[in-house]
N, CA and C atoms as an extended XYZ file, in Angstrom:
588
Properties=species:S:1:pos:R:3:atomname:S:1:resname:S:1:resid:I:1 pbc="F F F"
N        91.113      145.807      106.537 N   UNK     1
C        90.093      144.933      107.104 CA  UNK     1
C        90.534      144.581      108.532 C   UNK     1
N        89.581      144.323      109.783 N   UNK     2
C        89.478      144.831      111.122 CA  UNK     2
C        90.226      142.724      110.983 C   UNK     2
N        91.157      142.588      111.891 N   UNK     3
C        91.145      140.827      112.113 CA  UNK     3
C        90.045      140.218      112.572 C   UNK     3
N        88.901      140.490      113.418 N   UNK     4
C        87.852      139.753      113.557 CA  UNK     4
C        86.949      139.693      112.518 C   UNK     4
N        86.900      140.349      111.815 N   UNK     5
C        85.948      140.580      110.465 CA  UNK     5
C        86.701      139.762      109.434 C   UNK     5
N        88.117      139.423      109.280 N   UNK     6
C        88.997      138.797      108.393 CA  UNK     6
C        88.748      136.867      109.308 C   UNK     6
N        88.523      137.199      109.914 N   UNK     7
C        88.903      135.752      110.577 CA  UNK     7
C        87.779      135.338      110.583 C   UNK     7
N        86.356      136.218      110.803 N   UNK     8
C        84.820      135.365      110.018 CA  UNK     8
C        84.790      135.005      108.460 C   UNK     8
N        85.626      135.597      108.218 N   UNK     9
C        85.366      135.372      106.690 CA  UNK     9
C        86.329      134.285      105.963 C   UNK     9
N        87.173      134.079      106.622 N   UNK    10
C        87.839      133.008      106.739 CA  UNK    10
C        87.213      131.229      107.370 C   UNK    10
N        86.653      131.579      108.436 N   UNK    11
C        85.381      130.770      108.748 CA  UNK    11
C        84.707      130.621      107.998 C   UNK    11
N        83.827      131.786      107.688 N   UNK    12
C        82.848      131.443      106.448 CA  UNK    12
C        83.197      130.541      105.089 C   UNK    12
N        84.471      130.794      105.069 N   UNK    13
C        84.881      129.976      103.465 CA  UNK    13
C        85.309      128.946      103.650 C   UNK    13
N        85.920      128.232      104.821 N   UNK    14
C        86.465      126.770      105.672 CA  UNK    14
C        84.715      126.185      105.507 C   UNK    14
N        84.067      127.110      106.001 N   UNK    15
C        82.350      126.019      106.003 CA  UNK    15
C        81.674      125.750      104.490 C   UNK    15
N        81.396      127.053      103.877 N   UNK    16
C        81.356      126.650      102.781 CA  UNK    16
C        81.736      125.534      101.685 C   UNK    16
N        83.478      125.672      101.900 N   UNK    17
C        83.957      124.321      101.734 CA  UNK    17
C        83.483      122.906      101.812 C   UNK    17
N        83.258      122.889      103.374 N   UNK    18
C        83.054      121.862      103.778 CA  UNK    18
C        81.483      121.038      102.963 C   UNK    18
N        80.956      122.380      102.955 N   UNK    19
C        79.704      122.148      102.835 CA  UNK    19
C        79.775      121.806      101.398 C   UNK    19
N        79.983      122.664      100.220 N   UNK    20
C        79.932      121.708       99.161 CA  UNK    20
C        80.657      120.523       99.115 C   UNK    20
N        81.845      120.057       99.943 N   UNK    21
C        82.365      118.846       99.674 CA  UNK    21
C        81.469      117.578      100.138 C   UNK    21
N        80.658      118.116      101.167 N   UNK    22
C        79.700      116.986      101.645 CA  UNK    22
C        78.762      116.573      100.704 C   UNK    22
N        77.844      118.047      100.054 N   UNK    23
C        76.891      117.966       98.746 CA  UNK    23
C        77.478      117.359       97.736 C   UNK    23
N        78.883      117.240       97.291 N   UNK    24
C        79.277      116.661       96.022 CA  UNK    24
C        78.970      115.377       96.114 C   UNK    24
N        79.041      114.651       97.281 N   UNK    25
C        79.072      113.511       97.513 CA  UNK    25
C        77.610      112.590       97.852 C   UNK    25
N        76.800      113.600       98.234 N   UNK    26
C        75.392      113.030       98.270 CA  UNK    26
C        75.372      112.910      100.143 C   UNK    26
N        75.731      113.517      100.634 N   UNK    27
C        75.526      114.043      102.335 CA  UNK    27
C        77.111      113.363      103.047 C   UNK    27
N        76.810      113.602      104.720 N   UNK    28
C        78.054      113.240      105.242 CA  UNK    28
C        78.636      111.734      104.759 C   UNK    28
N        80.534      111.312      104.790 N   UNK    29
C        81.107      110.159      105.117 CA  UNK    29
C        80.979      109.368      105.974 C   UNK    29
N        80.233      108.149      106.299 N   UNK    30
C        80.087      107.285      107.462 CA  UNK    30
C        81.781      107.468      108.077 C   UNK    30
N        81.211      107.048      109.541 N   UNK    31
C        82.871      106.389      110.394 CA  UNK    31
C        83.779      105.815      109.801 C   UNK    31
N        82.934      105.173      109.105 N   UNK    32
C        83.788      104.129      108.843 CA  UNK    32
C        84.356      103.885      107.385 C   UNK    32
N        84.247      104.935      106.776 N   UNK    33
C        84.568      105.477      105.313 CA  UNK    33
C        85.385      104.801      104.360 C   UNK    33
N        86.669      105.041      105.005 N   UNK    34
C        88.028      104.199      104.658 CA  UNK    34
C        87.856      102.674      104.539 C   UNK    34
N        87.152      102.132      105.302 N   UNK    35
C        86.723      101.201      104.658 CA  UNK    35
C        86.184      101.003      103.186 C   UNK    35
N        84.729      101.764      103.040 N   UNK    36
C        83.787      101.705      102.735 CA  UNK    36
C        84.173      101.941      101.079 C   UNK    36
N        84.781      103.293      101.269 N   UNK    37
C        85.064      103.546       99.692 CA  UNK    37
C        86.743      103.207       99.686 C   UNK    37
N        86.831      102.163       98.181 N   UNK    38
C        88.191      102.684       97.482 CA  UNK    38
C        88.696      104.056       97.374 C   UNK    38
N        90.246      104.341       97.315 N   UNK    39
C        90.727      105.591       97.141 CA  UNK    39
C        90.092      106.429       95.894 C   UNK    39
N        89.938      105.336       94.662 N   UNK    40
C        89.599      106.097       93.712 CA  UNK    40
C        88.069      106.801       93.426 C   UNK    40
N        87.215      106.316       94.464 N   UNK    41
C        86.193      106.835       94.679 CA  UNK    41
C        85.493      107.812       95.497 C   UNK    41
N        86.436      107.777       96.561 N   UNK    42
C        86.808      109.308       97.729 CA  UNK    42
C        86.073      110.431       97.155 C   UNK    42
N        86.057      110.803       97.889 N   UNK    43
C        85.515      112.739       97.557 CA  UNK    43
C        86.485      113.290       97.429 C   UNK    43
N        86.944      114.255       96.780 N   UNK    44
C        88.320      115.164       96.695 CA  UNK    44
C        87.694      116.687       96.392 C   UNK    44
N        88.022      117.406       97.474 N   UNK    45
C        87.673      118.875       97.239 CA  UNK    45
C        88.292      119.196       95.796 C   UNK    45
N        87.295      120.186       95.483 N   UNK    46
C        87.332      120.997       94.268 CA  UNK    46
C        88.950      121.540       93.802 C   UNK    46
N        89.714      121.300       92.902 N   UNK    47
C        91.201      121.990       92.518 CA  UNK    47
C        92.341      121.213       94.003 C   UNK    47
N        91.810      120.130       94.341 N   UNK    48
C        92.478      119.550       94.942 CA  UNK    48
C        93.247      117.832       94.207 C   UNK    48
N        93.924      117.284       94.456 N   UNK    49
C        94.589      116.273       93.639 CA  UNK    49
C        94.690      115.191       94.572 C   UNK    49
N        94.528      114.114       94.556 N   UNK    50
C        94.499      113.363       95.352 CA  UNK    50
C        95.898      112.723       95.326 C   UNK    50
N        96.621      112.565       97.318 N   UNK    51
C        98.179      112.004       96.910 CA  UNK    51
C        98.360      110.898       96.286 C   UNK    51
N        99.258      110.739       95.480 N   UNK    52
C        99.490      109.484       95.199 CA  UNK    52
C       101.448      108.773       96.109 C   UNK    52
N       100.936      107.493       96.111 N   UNK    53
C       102.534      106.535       96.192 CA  UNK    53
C       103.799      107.138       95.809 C   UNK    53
N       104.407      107.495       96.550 N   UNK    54
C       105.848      108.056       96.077 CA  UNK    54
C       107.075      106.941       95.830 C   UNK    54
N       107.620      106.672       94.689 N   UNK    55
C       108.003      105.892       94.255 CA  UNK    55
C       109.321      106.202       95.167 C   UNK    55
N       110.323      104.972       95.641 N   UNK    56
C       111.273      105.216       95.848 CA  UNK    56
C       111.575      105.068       97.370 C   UNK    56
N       110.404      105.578       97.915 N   UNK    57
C       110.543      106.352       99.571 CA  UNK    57
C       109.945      105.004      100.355 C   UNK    57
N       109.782      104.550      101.499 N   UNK    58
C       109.106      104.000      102.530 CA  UNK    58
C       108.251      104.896      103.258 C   UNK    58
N       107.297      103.959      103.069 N   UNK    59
C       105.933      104.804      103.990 CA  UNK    59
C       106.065      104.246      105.449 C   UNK    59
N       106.226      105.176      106.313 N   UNK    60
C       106.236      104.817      107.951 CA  UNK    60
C       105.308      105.349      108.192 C   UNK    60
N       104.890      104.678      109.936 N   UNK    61
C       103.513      105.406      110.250 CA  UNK    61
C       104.210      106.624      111.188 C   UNK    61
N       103.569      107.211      112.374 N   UNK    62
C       103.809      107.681      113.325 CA  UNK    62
C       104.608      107.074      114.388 C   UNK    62
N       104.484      105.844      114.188 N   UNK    63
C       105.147      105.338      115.714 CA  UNK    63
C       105.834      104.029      114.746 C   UNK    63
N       107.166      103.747      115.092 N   UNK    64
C       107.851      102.622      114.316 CA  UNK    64
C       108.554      102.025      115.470 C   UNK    64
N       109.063      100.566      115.305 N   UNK    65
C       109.951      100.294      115.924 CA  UNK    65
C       110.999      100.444      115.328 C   UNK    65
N       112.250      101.143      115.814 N   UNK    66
C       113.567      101.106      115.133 CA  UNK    66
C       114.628      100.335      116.448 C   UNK    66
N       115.905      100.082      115.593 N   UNK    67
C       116.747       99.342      116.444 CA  UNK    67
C       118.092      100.055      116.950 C   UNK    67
N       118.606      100.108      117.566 N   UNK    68
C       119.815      101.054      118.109 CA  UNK    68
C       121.036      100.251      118.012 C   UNK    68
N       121.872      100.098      116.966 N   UNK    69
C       122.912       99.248      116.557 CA  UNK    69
C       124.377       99.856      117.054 C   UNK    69
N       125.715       99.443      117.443 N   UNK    70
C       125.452       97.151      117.977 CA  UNK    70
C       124.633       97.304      119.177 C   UNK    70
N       124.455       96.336      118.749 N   UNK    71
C       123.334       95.801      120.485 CA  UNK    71
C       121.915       95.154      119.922 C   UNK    71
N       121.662       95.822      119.052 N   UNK    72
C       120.212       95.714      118.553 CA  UNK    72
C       118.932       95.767      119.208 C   UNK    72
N       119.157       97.267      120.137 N   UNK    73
C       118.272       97.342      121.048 CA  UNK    73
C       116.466       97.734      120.339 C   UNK    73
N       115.728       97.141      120.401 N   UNK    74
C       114.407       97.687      119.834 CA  UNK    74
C       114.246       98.881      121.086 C   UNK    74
N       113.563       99.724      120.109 N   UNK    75
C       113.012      100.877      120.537 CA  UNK    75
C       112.259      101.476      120.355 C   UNK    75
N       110.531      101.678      120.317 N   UNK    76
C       109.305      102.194      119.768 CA  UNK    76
C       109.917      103.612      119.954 C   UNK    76
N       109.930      104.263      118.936 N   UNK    77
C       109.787      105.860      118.528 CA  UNK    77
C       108.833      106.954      117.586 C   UNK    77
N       109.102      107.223      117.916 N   UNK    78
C       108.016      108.709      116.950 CA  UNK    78
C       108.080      109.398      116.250 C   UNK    78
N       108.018      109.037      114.486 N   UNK    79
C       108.768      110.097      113.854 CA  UNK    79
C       107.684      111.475      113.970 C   UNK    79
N       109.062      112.107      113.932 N   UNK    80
C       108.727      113.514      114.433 CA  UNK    80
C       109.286      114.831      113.113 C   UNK    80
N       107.950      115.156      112.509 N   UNK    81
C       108.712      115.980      111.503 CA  UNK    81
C       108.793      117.203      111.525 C   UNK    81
N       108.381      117.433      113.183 N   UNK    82
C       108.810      118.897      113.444 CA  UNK    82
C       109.742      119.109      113.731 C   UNK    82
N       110.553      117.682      114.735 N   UNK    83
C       112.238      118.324      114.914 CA  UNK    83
C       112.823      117.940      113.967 C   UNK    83
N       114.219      118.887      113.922 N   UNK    84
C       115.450      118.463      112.828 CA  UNK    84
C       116.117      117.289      113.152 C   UNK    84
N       116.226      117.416      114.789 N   UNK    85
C       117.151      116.389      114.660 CA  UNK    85
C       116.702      115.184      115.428 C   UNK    85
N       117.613      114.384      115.749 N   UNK    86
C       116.637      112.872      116.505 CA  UNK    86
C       117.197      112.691      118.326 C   UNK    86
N       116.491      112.218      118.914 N   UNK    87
C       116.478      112.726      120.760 CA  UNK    87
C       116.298      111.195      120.609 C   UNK    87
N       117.580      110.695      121.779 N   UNK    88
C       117.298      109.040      122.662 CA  UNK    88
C       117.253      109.256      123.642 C   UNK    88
N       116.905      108.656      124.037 N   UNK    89
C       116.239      108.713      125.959 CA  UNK    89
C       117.572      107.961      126.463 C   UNK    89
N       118.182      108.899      127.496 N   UNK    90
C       119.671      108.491      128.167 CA  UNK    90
C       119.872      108.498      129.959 C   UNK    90
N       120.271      107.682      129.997 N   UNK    91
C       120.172      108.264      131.660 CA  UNK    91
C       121.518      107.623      132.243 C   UNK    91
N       121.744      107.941      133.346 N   UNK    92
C       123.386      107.768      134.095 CA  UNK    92
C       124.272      107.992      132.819 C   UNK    92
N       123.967      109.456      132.451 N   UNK    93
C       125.160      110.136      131.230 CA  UNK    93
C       126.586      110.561      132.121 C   UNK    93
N       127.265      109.963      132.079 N   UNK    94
C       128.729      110.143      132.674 CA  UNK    94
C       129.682      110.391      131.230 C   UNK    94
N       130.785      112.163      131.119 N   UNK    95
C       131.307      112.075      130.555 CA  UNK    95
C       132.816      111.536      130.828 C   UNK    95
N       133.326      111.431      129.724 N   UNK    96
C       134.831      111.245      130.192 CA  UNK    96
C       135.531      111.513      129.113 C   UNK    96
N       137.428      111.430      129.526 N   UNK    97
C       137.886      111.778      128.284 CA  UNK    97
C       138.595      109.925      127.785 C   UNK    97
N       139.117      110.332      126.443 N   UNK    98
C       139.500      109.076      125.532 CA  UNK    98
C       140.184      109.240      124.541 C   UNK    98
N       141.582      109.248      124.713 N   UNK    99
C       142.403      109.737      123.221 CA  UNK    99
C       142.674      111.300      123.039 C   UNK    99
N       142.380      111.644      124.280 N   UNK   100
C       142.157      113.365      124.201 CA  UNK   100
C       140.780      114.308      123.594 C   UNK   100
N       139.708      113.167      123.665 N   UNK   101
C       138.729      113.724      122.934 CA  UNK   101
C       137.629      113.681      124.172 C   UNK   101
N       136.735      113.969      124.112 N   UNK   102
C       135.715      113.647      125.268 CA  UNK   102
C       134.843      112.986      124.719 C   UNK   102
N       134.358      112.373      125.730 N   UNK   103
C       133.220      110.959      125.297 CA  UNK   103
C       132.094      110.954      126.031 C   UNK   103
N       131.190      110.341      125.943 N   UNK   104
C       130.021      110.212      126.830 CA  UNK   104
C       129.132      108.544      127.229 C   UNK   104
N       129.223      108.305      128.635 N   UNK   105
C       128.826      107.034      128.435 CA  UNK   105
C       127.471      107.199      129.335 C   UNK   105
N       126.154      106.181      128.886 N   UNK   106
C       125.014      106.455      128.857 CA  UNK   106
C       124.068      105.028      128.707 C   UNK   106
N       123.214      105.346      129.525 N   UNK   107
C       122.184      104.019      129.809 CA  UNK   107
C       121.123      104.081      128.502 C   UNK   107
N       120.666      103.708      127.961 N   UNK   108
C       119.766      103.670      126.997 CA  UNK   108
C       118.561      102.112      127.008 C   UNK   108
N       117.008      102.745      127.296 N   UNK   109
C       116.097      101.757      127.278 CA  UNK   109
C       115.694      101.716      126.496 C   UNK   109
N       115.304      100.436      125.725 N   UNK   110
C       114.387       99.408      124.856 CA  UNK   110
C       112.670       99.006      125.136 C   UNK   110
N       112.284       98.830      124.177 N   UNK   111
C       110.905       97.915      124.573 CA  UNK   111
C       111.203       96.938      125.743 C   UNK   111
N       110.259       96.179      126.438 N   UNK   112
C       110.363       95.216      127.180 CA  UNK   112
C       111.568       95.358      128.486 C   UNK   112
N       111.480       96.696      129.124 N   UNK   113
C       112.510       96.899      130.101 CA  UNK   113
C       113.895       96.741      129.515 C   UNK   113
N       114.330       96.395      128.738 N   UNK   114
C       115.685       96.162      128.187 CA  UNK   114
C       116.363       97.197      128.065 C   UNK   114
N       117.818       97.487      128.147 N   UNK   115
C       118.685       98.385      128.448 CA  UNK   115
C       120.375       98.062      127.658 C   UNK   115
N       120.922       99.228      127.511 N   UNK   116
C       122.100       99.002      126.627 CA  UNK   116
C       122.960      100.274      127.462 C   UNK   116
N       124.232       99.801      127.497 N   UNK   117
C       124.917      100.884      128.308 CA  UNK   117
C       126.044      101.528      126.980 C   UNK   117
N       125.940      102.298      126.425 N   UNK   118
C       126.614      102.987      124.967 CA  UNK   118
C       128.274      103.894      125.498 C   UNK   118
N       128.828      103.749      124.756 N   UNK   119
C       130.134      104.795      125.110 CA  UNK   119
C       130.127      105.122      123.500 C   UNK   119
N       130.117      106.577      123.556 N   UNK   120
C       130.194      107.206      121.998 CA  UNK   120
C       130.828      108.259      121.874 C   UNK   120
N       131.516      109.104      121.227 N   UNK   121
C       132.489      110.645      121.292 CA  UNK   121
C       131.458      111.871      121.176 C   UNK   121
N       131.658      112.801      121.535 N   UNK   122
C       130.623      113.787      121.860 CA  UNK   122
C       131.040      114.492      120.580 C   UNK   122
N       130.051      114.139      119.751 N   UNK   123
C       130.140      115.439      118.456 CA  UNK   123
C       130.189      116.982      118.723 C   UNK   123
N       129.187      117.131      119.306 N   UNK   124
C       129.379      118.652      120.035 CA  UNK   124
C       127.981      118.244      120.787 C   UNK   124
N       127.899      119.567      121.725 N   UNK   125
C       126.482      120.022      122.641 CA  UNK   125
C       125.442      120.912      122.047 C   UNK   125
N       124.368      120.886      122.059 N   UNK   126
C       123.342      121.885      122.194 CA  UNK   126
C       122.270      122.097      123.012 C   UNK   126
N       121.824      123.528      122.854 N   UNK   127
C       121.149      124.229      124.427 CA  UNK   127
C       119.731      124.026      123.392 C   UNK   127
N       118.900      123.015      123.981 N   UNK   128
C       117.231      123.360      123.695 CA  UNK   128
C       116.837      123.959      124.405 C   UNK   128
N       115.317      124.827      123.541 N   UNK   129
C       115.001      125.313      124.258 CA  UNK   129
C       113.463      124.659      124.346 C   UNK   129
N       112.664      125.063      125.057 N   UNK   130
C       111.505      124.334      124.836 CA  UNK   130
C       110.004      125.293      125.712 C   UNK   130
N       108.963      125.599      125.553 N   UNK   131
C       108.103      125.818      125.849 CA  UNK   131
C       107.886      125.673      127.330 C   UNK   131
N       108.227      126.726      128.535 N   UNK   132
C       107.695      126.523      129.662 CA  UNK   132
C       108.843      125.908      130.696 C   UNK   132
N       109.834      125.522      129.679 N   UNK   133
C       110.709      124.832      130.511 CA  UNK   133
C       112.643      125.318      130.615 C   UNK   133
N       113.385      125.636      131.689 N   UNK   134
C       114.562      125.966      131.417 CA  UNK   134
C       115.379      125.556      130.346 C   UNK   134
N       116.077      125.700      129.817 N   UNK   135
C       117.277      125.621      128.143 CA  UNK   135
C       117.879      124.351      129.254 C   UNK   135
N       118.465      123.170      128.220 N   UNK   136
C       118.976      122.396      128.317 CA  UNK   136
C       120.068      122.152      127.895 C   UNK   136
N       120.973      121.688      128.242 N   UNK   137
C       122.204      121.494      127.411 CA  UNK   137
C       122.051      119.762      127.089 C   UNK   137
N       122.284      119.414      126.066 N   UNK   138
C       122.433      118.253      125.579 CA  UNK   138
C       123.588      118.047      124.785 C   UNK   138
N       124.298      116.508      125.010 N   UNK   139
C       125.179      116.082      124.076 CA  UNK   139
C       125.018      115.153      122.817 C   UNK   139
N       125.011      115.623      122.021 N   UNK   140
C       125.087      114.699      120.548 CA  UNK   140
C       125.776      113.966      120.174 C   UNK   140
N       125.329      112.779      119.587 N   UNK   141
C       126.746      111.628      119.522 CA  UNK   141
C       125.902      110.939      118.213 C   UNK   141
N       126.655      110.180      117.483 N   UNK   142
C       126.689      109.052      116.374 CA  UNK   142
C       126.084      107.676      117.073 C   UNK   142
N       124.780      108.133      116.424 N   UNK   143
C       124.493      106.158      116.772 CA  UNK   143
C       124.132      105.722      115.541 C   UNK   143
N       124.518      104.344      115.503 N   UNK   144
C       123.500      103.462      114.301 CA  UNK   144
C       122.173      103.081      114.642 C   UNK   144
N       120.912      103.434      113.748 N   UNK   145
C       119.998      103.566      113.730 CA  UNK   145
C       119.579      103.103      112.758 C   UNK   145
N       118.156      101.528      112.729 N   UNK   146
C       117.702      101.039      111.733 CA  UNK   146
C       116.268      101.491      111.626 C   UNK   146
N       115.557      101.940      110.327 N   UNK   147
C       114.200      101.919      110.521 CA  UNK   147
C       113.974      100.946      109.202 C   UNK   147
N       112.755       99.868      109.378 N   UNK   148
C       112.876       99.197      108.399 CA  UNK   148
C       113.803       98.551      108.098 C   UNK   148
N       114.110       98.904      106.554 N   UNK   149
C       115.668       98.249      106.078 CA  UNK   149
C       116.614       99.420      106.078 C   UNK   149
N       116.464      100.420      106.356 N   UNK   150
C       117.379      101.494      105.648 CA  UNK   150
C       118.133      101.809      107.332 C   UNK   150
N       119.461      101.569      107.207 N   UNK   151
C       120.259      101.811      108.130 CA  UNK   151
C       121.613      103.038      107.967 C   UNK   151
N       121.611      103.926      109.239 N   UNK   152
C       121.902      104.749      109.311 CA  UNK   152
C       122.741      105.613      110.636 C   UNK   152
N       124.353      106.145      110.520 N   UNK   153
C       124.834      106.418      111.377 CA  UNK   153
C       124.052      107.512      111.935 C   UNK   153
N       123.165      108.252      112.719 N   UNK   154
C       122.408      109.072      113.102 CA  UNK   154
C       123.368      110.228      114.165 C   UNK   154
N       122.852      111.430      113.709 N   UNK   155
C       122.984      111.942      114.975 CA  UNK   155
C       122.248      111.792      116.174 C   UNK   155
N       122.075      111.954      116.951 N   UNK   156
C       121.175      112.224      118.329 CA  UNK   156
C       121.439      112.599      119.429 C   UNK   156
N       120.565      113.489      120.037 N   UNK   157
C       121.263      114.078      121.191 CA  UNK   157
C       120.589      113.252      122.406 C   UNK   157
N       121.190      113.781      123.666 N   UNK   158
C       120.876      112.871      124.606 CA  UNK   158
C       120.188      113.604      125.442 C   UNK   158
N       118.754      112.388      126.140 N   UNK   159
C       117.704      113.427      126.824 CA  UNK   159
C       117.259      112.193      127.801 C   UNK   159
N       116.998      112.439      129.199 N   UNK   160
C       116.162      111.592      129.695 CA  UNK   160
C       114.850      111.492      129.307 C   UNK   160
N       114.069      110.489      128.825 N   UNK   161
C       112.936      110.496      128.830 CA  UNK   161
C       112.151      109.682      128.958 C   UNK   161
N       112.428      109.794      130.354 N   UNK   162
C       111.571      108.759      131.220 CA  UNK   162
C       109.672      108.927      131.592 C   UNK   162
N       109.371      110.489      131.410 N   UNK   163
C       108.295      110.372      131.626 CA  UNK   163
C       107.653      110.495      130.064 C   UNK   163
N       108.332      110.464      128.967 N   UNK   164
C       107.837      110.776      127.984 CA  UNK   164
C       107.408      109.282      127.413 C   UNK   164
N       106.377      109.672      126.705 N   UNK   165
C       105.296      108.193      126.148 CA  UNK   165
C       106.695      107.243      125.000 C   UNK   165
N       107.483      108.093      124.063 N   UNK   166
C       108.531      107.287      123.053 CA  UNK   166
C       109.530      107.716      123.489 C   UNK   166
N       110.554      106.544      123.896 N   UNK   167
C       111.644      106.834      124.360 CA  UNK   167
C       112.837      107.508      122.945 C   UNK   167
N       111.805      107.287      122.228 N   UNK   168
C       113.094      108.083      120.666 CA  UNK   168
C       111.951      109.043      119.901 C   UNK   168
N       112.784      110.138      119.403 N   UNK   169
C       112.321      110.903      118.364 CA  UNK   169
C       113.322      110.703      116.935 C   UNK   169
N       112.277      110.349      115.860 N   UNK   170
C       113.385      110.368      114.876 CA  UNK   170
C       113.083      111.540      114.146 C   UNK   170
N       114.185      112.967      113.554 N   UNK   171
C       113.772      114.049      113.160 CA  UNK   171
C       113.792      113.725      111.684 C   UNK   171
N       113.783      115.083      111.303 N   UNK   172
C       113.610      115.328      109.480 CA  UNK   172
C       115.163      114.707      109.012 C   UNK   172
N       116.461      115.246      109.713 N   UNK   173
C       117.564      114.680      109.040 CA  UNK   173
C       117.907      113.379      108.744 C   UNK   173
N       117.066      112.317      109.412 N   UNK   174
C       117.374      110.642      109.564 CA  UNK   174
C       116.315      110.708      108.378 C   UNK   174
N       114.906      111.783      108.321 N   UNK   175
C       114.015      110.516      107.474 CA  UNK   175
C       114.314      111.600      105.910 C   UNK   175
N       114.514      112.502      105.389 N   UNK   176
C       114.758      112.864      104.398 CA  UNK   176
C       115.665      111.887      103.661 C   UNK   176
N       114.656      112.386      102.532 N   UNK   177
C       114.980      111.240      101.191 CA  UNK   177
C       115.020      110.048      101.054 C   UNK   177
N       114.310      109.797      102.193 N   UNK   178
C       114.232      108.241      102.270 CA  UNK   178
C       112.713      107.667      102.912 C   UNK   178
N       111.599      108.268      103.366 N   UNK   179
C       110.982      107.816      104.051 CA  UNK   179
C       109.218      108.800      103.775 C   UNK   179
N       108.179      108.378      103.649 N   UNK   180
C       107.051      109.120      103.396 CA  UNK   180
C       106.233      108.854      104.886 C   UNK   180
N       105.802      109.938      104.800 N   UNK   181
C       105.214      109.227      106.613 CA  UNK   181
C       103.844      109.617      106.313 C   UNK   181
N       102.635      108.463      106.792 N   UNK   182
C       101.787      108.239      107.089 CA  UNK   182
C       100.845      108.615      108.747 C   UNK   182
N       100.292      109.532      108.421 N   UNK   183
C       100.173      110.199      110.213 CA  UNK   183
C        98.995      109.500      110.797 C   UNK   183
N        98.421      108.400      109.704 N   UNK   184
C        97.067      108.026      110.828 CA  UNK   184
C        97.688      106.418      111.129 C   UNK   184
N        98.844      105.994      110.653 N   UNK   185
C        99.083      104.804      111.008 CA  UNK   185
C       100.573      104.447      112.043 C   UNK   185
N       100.747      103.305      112.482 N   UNK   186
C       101.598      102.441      112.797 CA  UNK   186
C       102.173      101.762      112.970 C   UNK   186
N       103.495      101.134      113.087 N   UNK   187
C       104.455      100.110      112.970 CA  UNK   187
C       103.702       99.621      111.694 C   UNK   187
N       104.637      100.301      110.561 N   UNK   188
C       104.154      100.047      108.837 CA  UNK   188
C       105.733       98.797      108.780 C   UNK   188
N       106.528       98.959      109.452 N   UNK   189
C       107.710       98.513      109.696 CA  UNK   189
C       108.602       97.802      110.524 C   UNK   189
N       109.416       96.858      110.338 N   UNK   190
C       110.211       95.934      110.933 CA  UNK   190
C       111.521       96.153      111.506 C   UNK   190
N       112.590       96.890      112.207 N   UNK   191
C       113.990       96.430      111.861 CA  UNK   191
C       114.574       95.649      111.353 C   UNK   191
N       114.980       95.604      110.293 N   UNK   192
C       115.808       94.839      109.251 CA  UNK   192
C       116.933       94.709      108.626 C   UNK   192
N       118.052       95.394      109.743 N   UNK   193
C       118.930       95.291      109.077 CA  UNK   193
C       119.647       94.771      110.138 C   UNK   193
N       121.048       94.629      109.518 N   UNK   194
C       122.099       93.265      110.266 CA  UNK   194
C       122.479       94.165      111.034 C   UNK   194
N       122.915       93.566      112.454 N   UNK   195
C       123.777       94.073      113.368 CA  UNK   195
C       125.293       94.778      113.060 C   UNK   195
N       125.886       95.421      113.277 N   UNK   196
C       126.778       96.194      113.141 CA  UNK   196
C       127.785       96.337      114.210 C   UNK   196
């Protein structure tokens, strides 16, 4: 089968879809839907299951405030479950050595202009790569990291990101096994845990 002929027919069955899911229901969902109907009354496509509450986990939205421990810097971030790992926004990164090990010391911003100057040991480096843009070398270091209540020595590597909208990405390794994420909502959550 030719791919344009596979990819109408693929169309064709996305509409179809659509289309009996609208008829099951007696025509289109107003705007304002989620309001309107309880969960248990929703439309649910045909051989589809509707999610339920995962016992155990915290539901975060897209955008949380988490805290960057000691210091207890707030920091609006973005969980991000496409990267693995988690990116803080760093700037005047000066390395040095300490005990014979190398270290890295680094500006780090907060909500409300606020700022924390960090000295941490360089776990190791890695080269991103990224879409459109030269490979980077970045250094990774151990921070404490609160989301909610659940607190956590994190990896993270270090990135300026000053023109970027969240000065933090939190990846899959911080939120596995611990966290359900919610993609149409935000700040589901508090920092809550004690300083360190």
């Amino acid at each position: 089968m030719d791919r344009p002929f596979a990819s109408r027919l693929r169309r064709c069955a996305i509409l179809r879809w659509l289309a009996a899911l609208l008829l099951s229901h007696g025509g289109p969902l107003p705007a304002d839907a989620a309001d309107e109907y309880p969960l248990s009354d929703r439309p649910v496509a045909p051989g589809v299951q509707e999610a339920t509450p995962v016992s155990g986990f915290t539901t975060v939205g897209y955008v949380e405030t988490v805290a960057i421990q000691p210091g207890n810097l707030r920091i609006e971030a973005k969980i991000d479950t496409g990267a693995l790992s988690s990116s803080l926004d760093a700037t005047d990164i000066q390395t040095f050595s300490k005990g014979g090990q190398e270290w890295v010391r680094f500006i780090t911003h907060g909500n409300d202009n606020s700022s924390l100057r960090i000295e941490r040991p360089v776990e190791r480096t890695v080269q991103i790569r990224r879409a459109g843009a030269p490979v980077q070398r970045r250094y990774v270091v151990n921070i404490g990291v609160c989301l909610g209540t659940y607190y956590k020595m994190a990896e993270v590597n270090l990135a300026d990101r000053e023109g970027q909208k969240y000065r933090m990405l939190i990846g899959r390794r911080f939120l596995t096994g611990k966290f359900v994420i919610d993609p149409g909502a935000m700040h589901l959550t508090k920092p809550a845990c004690r300083d360190r």
